[in-house]
C-alpha positions as CSV (number, residue, x, y, z in Angstrom):
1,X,101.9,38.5,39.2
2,X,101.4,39.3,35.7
3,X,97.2,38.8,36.7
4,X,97.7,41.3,39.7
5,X,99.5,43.8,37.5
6,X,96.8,43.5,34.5
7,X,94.5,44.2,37.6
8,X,95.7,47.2,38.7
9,X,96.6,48.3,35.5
10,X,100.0,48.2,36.1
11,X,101.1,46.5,33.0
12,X,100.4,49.7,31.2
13,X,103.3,50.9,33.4
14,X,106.6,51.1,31.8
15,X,108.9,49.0,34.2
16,X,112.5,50.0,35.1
17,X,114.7,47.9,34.2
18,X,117.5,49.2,37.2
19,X,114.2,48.6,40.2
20,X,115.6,45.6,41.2
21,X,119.3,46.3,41.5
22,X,118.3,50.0,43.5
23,X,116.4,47.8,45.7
24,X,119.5,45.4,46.4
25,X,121.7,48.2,46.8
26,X,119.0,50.1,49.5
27,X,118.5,46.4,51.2
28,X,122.0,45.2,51.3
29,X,122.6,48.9,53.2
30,X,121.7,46.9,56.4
31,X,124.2,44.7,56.6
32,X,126.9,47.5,55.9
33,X,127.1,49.0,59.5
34,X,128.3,46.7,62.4
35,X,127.9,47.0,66.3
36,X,130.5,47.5,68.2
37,X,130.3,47.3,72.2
38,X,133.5,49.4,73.8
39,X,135.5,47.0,76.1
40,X,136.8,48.5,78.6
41,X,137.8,48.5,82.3
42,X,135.1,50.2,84.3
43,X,132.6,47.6,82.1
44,X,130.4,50.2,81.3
45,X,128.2,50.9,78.5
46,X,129.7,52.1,75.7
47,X,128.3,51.6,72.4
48,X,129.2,53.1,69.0
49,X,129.0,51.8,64.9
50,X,131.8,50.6,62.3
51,X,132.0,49.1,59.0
52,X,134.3,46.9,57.6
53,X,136.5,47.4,54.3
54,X,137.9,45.0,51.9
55,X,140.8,45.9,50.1
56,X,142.6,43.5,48.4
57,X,142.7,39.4,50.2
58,X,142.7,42.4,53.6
59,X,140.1,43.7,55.7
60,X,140.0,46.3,57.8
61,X,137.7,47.9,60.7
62,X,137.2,52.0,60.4
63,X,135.4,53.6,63.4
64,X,136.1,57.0,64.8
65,X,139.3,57.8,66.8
66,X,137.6,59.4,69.5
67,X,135.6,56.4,69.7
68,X,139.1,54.5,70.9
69,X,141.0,57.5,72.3
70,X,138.2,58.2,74.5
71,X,139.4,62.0,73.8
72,X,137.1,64.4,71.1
73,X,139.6,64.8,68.3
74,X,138.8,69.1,68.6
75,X,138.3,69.3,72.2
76,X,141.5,67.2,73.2
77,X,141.1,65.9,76.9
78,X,144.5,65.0,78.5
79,X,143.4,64.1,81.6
80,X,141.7,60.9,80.5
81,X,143.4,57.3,80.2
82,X,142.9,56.4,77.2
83,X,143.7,52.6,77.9
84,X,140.7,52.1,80.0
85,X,139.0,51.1,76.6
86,X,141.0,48.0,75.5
87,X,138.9,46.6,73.2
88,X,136.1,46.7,70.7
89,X,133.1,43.5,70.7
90,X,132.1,43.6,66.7
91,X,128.6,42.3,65.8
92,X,127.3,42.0,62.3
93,X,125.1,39.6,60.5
94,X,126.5,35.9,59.8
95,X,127.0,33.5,56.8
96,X,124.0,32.0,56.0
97,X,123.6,30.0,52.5
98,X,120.4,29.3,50.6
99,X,120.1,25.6,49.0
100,X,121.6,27.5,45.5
101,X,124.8,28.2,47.8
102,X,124.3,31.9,47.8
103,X,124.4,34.0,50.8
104,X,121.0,35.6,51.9
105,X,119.8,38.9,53.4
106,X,118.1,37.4,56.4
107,X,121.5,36.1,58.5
108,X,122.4,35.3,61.9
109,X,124.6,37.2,64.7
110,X,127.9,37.0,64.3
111,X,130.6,38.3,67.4
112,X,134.7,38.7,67.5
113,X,136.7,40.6,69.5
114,X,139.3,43.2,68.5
115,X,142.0,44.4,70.8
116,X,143.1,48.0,70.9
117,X,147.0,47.8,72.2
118,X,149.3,44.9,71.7
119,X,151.9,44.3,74.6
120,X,154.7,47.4,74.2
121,X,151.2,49.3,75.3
122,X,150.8,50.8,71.2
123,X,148.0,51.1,69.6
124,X,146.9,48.3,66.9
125,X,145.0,50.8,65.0
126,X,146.0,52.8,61.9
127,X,145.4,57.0,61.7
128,X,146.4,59.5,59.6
129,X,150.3,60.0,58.5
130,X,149.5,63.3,59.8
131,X,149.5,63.9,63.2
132,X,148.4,67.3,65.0
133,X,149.9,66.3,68.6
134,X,151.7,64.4,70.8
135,X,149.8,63.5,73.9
136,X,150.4,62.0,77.0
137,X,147.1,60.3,78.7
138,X,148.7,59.4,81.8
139,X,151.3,57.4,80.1
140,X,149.8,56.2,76.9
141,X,151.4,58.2,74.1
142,X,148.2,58.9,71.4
143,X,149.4,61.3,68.4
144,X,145.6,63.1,67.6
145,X,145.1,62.6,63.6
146,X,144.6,66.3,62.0
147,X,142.5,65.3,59.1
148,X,140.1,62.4,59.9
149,X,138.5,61.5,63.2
150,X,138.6,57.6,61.6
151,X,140.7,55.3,62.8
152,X,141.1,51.7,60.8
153,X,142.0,47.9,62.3
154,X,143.8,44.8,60.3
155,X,141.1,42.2,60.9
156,X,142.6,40.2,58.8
157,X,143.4,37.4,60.9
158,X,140.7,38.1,63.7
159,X,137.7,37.2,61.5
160,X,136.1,34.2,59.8
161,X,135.2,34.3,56.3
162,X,133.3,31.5,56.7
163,X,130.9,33.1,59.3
164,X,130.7,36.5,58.4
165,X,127.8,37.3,55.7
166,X,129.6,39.0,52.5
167,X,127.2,41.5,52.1
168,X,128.9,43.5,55.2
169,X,131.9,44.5,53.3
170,X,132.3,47.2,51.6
171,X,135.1,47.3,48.9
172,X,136.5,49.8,46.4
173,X,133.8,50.2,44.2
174,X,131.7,51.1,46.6
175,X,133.4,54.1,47.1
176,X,132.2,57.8,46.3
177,X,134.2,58.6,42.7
178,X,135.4,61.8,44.1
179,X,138.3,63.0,46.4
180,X,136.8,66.4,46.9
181,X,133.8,68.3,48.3
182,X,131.9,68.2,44.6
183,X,128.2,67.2,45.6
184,X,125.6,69.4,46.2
185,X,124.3,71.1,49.1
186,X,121.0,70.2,50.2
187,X,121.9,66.5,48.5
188,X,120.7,63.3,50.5
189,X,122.9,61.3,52.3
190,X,122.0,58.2,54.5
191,X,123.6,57.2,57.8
192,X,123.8,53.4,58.7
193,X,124.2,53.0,62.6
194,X,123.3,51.7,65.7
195,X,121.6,54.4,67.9
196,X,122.2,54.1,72.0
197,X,123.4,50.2,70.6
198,X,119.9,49.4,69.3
199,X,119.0,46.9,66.5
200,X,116.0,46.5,64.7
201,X,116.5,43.1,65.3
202,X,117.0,40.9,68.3
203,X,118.4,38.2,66.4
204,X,120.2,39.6,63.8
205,X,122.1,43.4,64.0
206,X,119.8,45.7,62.0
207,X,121.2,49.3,61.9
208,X,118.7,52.4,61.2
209,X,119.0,54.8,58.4
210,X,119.2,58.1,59.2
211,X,118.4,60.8,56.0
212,X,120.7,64.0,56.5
213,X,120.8,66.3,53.6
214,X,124.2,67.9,53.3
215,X,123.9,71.6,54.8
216,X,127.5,72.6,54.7
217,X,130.5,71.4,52.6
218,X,133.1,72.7,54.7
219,X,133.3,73.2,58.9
220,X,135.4,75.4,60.7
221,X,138.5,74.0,62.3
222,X,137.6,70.6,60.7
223,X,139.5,70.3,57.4
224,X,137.7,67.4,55.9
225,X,134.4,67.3,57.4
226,X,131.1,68.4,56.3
227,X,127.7,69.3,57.8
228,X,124.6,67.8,57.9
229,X,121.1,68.9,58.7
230,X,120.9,67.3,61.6
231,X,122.7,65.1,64.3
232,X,122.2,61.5,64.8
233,X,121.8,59.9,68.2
234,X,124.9,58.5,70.7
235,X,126.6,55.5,69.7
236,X,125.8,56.4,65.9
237,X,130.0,57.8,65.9
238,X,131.5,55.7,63.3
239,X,128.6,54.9,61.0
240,X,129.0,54.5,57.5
241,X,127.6,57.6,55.3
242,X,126.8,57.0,51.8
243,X,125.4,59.3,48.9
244,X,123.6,58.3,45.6
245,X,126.8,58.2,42.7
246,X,126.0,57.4,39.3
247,X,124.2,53.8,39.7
248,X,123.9,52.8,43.2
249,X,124.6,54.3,46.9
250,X,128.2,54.6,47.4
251,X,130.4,55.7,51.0
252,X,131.3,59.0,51.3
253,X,132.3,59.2,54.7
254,X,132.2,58.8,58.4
255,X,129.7,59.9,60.7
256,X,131.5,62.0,63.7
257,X,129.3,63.6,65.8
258,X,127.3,66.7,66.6
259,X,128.3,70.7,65.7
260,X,126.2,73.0,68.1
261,X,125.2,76.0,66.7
262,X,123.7,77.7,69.8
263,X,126.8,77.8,72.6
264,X,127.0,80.0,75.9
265,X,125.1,80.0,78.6
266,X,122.0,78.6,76.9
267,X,119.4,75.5,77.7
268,X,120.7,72.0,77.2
269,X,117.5,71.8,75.2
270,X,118.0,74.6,73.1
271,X,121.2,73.9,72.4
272,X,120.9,70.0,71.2
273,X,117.7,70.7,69.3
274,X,120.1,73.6,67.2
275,X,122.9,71.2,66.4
276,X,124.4,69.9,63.6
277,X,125.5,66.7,62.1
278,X,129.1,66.0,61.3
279,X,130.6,64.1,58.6
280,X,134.3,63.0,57.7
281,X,135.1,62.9,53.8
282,X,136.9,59.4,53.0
283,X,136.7,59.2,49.6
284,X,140.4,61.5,49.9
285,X,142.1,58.6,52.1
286,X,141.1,55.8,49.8
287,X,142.0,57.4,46.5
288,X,145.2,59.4,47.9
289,X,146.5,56.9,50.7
290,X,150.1,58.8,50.7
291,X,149.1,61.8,52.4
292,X,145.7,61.0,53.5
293,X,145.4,57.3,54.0
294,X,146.5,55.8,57.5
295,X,149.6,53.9,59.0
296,X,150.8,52.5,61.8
297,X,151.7,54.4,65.1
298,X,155.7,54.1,64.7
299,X,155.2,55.6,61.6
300,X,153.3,59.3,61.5
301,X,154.5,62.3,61.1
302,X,154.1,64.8,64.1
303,X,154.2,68.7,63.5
304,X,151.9,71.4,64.5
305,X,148.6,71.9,63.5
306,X,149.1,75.0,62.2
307,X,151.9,73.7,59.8
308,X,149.6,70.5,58.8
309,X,146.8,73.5,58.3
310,X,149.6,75.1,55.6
311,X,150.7,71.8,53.6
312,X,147.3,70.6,52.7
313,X,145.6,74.2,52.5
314,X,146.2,74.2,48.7
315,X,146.8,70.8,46.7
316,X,147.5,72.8,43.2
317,X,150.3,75.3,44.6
318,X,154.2,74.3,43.4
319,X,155.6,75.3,46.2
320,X,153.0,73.3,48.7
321,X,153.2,70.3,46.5
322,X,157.4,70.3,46.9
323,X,156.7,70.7,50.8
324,X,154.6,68.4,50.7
325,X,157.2,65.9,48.6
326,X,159.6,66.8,51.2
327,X,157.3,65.7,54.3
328,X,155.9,62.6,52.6
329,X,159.0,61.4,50.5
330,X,158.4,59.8,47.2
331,X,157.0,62.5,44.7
332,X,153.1,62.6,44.5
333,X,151.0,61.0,41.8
């Protein structure tokens, strides 16, 4: 090595000290974006992207709600059963250990199932506290979350910790250190997914990574979403979207869909080849899990949308912060 860069006169270069760990953080990004395969009763196709969270001894699977609801979270669909979709088929690399005992980047497959309903007909997943709606899909009772189209599984006892590779979880410091809009418009961001279901790998589930510079940080009628410059392709709903904070790529958000620009009675082509992505800011339910983080079905809180639009319209205001004290109980910190 040291010949080869004396060759090329490289070792006139100064070297970076930090090239090696940015190029474990940009490699490692494959691993951080599982598969997951929609099970459901008609057996069709349905493919879309998760990622898996470590907090604490718990893990948990986030993908988008509409993803499991089978209803767009803005564009409610009553007609639909929801319960059709009864399942999700994970796939993400496996545990595989060098001869120093350390887990490598080039892994295996490893599959597990995770059920959507347990057997009162509930849902097993986790939404916002906040809930816009109560609706009725032909006798499964879904309450549509008003702030994030994200929806998050215990796991905990579904997976195996000896079979699953490390590098797929993501944990708190991986997080973006902010709970607000505060980065930069035309700033890079990177989306980790599986488009249409495909890998880059038959053996092993490589996601792509899409590049999507941020092109607005706010979207009407979405409270915490963002825009990109771009959409992604189907089954990319649920992918993990990271941004470059301080020393390494860290998540920002969820990956949501498409925002056309172009509506009316306009071209199909014209009108996907004018859209937009759509992001959902996380960062807000990790670091404020009272009012933004997710709980169990029994426990949100229904009202209006228009009330839900009031409360968290302004987080500084006295008399929005009581309200919100009221709604949510213990006093906020």
């Amino acid at each position: 090595m040291k010949f080869l860069d004396k060759f090329f006169g490289l070792d006139k270069v100064p070297r970076d000290e930090n090239l090696r760990e940015r190029f474990i953080n940009l490699e490692t990004l494959k691993h951080k974006a599982v598969k997951l395969d929609v099970l459901n009763e008609l057996n069709s196709d349905i493919p879309a992207t998760g990622f898996i969270f470590k907090d604490g001894s718990k893990y948990y699977l986030y993908t988008c709600w509409h993803i499991v609801s089978k209803s767009g979270l803005y564009q409610l669909k009553y007609e639909y059963n929801s319960k059709e979709r009864y399942g999700l088929r994970v796939t993400c690399s496996a545990q595989n250990c060098s001869e120093s005992g350390q887990p490598t980047f080039t892994c295996g497959k490893y599959e597990f199932e995770v059920p959507l309903y347990n057997e009162d007909g509930n849902p097993l997943w986790m939404q916002d506290i906040a809930a816009q709606d109560d609706i009725n899909f032909l006798g499964a009772h879904l309450n549509a979350p008003y702030l994030h189209d994200c929806i998050s599984i215990d796991i905990t006892n579904i997976i195996d910790l000896e079979k699953i590779n490390p590098f797929v979880f993501l944990e708190r410091s991986d997080i973006y250190p902010a709970t607000v809009f505060n980065f930069s418009l035309g700033q890079d961001s990177y989306i980790v997914g599986f488009p249409y279901g495909y890998s880059a790998n038959v053996e092993v589930p490589i996601p792509v990574t899409l590049k999507r510079a941020i092109a607005s940080k706010e979207a009407e009628g979405l409270p915490m979403d963002f825009l990109l410059d771009g959409d992604c392709a189907a089954g990319m709903s649920g992918s993990p979207v990271f941004m470059q904070a301080e020393d390494k790529l860290r998540l920002v958000g969820i990956y949501t869909g498409s925002r056309y620009t172009l509506v009316g009675n306009v071209e199909p082509f014209l009108q996907t080849h004018t859209s937009l992505g759509t992001a959902c800011l996380l960062s807000s339910h990790f670091y404020t899990k009272k009012t933004m983080g997710h709980v169990i079905y029994q426990d949100q809180i229904i009202k209006d949308a228009n009330d839900w639009k009031r409360i968290y319209g302004n987080f500084t205001s006295p008399e929005l912060i009581k309200e919100r004290e009221d709604v949510f109980g213990e006093k906020e910190t």
